[in-house]
N, C-alpha and C positions, 0 to 999 in steps of 0.2 A: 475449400478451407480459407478463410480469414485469415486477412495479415495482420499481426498485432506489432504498434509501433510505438517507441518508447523516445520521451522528449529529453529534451536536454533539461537537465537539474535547472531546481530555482530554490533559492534562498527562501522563505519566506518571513513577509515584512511585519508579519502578528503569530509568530509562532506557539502553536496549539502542543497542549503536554499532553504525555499517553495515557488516558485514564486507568490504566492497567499497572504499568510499571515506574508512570509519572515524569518520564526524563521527557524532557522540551525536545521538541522533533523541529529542528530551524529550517529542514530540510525535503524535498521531494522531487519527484519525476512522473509525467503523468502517461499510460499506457493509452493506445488509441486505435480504433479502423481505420484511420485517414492518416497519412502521413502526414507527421507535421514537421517534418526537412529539419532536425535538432530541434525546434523551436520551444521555448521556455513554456509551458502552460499549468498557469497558478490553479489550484483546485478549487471547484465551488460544492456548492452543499451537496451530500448525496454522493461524492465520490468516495470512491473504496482506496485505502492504504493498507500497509505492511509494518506495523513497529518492527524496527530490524534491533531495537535491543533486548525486546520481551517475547519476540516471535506472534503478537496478538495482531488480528488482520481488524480491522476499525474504517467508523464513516465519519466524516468531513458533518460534521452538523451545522457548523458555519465554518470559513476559511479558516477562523482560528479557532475550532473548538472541536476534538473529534469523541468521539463513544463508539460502542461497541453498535455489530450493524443488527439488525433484527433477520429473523430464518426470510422473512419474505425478501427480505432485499438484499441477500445471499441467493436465491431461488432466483433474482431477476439479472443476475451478470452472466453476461454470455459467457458459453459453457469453457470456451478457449482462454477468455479472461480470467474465470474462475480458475482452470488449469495451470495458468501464468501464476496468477497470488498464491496460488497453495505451493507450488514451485519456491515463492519468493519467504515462504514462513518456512520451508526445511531449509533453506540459504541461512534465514535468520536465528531459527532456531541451533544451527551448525556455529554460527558465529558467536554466540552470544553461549554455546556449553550445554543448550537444554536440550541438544542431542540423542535421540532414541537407539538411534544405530550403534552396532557393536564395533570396534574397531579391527580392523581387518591386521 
């Protein structure tokens, strides 16, 4: 099993809006195989996020510009990572009220 390692938050300096629900995302954290000991690491093209206001999971098209990802490069995230982001849209979706679960 694969360790997945998660960096310390970064601000970022071109903040991309969610093509989904439109709110400015100023912020992220990037998941990783390698420990990166907290270290800050800015996203480049081609990385996968989490809107945590809209629950919509999206790709980095440039640092400051994200869309939605295509089936093939959903098909290419390791299967552990994929299992983390879907983890991370019931978190957001729980946060933000678009909650499927019944209350206990």
């Amino acid at each position: 099993m694969t360790e997945i390692y998660c960096s310390e938050g970064v601000r970022l300096p071109d903040p991309p809006t969610c093509p989904v629900c439109g709110v400015l995302l100023d912020g992220t954290a990037a998941l990783s195989s390698r420990d990166t000991k907290g270290r800050p690491i800015v996203p480049t093209t081609g990385d996968i996020t989490v809107c945590m206001y809209c629950a919509s999971m999206l790709v980095f098209d440039t640092p400051s510009r994200l869309r939605l990802p295509t089936t093939a490069e959903l098909q290419t995230v390791h299967p552990q990572v994929r299992e983390f982001l879907s983890h991370l849209v019931v978190a957001a979706q729980e946060l933000s009220g678009q909650s499927k679960s019944k209350p206990s």
